[in-house]
C-alpha positions as CSV (number, residue, x, y, z in Angstrom):
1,X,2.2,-13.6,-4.2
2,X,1.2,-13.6,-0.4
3,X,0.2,-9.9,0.6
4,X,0.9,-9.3,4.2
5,X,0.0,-5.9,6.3
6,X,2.0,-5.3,9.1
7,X,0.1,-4.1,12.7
8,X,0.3,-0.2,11.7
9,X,-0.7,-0.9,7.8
10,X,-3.9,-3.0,9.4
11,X,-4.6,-0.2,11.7
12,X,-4.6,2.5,9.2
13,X,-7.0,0.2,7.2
14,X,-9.7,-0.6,9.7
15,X,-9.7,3.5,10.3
16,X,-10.6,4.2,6.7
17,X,-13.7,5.5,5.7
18,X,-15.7,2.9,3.8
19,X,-16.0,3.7,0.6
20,X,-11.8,4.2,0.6
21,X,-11.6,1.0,2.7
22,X,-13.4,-0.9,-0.3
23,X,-11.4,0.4,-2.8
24,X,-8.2,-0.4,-0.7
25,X,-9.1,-3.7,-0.9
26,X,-9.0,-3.9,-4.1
27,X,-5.6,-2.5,-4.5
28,X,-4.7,-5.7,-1.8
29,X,-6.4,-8.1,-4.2
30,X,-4.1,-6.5,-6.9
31,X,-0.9,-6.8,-5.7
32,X,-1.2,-10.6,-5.0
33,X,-0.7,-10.9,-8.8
34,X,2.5,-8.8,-8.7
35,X,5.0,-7.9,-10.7
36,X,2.1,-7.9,-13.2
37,X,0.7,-4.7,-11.3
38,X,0.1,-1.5,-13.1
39,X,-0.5,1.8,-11.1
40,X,3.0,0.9,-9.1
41,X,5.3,3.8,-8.8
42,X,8.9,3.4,-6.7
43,X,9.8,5.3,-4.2
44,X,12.7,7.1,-3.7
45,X,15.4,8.9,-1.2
46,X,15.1,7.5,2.7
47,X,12.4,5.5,1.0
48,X,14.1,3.8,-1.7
49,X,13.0,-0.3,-1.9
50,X,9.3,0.6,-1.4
51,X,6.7,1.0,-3.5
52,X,3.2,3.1,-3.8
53,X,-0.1,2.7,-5.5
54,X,-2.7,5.3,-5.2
55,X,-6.6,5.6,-5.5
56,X,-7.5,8.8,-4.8
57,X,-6.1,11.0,-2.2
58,X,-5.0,7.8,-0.8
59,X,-1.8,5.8,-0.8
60,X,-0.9,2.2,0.1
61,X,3.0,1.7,0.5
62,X,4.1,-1.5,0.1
63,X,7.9,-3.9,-0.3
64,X,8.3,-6.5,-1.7
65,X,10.6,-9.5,-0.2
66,X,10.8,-12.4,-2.0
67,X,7.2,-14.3,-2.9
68,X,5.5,-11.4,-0.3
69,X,4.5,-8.3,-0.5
70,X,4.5,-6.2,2.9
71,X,2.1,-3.4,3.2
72,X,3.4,-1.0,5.5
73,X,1.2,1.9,5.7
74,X,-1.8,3.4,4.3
75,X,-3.3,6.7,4.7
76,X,-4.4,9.8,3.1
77,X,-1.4,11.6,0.7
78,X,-1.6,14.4,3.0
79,X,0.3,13.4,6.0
80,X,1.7,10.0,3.8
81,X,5.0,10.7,3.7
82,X,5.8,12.7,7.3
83,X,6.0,9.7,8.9
């Protein structure tokens, strides 16, 4: 699988603290080799068709559309799902 961050999801990276970015990363590296991915939770209501995996406080919220997965946001569970 390809795993592809969109502008805002590459933003919210590269503002992460380090230790969090690293283990983001990781989480990337991970969901090339989905569905064989554990840790992944669906999301549901206005945010049905999306996923979530955590470490931490943090979240990384992700689709999947055919052979890619888009990463759409990432960012502390505190103000993760206001947007």
């Amino acid at each position: 699988m390809e795993v592809v961050l969109t502008e805002s999801a590459a933003q919210d990276l590269e503002a992460l603290p380090v230790p969090i970015h690293a283990r983001v990363l990781r989480i990337l590296e991970r969901l090339a080799h989905w569905p064989d991915v554990s840790g992944a939770r669906a999301l549901s209501g206005k945010l049905a068709g999306r996923w979530r995996m955590r470490t931490g406080d943090y979240r990384v919220q992700f689709r999947v559309e055919g052979q890619r997965i888009i990463v759409e946001r990432i960012g502390h569970r505190d103000r993760f799902y206001d947007r």
